[in-house]
N, C-alpha and C positions, 0 to 999 in steps of 0.2 A: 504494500500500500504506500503509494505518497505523503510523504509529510513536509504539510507547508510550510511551514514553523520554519524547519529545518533550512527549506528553498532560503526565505524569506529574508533568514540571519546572514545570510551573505551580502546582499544587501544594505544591511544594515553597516555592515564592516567596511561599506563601502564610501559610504554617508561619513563616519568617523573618521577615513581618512583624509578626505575634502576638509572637513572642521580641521584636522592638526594641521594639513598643511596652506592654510588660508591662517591660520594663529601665531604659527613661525613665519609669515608674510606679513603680517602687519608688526610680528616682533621685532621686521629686521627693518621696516621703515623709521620703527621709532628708534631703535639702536643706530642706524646708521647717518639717517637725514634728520630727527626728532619732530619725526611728524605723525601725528595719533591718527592710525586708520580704525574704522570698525574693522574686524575681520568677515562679514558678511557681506563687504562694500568690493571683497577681493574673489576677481575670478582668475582662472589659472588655466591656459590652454593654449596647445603647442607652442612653446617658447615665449609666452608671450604675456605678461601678468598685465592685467587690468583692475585699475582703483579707482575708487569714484570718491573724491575729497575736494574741499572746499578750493579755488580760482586761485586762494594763498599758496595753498600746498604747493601746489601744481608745480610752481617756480621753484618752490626747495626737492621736489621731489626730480628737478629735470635739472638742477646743478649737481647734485649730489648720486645720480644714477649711478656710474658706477659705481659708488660705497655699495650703495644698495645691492647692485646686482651681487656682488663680492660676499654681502651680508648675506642673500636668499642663495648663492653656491651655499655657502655654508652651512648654512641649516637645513638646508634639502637640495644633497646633494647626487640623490636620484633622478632629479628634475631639472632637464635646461632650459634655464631661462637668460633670453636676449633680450630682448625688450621690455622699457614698461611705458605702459598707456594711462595716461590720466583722464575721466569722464566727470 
């Protein structure tokens, strides 16, 4: 017999890993640029992180990119990321 439950939890493990690494992305904003992102505000997909922060940021977060990107190697160092996008 099928069990959904079972299905279901994979899923879930799937969900938790987006949350940690959207947490250590808005960790390494404020670590490297000192600019407070929500971590819900960040999306993460092929090479490419996208924040959505206030017109201020914007400017600290496009002098300071390389720190940044230097900051998100390091904390997740599974994931390349080349770019970031401010919205």
């Amino acid at each position: 017999m099928f069990n959904i439950a079972g299905y279901l939890d994979r899923f879930k493990k799937i969900g938790a890993a987006k949350d940690v690494m959207r947490q250590a992305a808005a960790d390494s904003f404020k670590e490297a640029a000192g600019v407070v992102i929500d971590p819900k505000s960040v999306v993460i997909s092929k090479g490419e992180i996208s924040v959505a922060t206030a017109p201020l940021n914007h400017s600290l977060v496009f002098m300071r990119r390389e720190r940044i990107i230097a900051a998100l190697k390091e904390r997740l160092p599974d994931i390349s990321i080349d770019r970031i996008r401010c919205r």
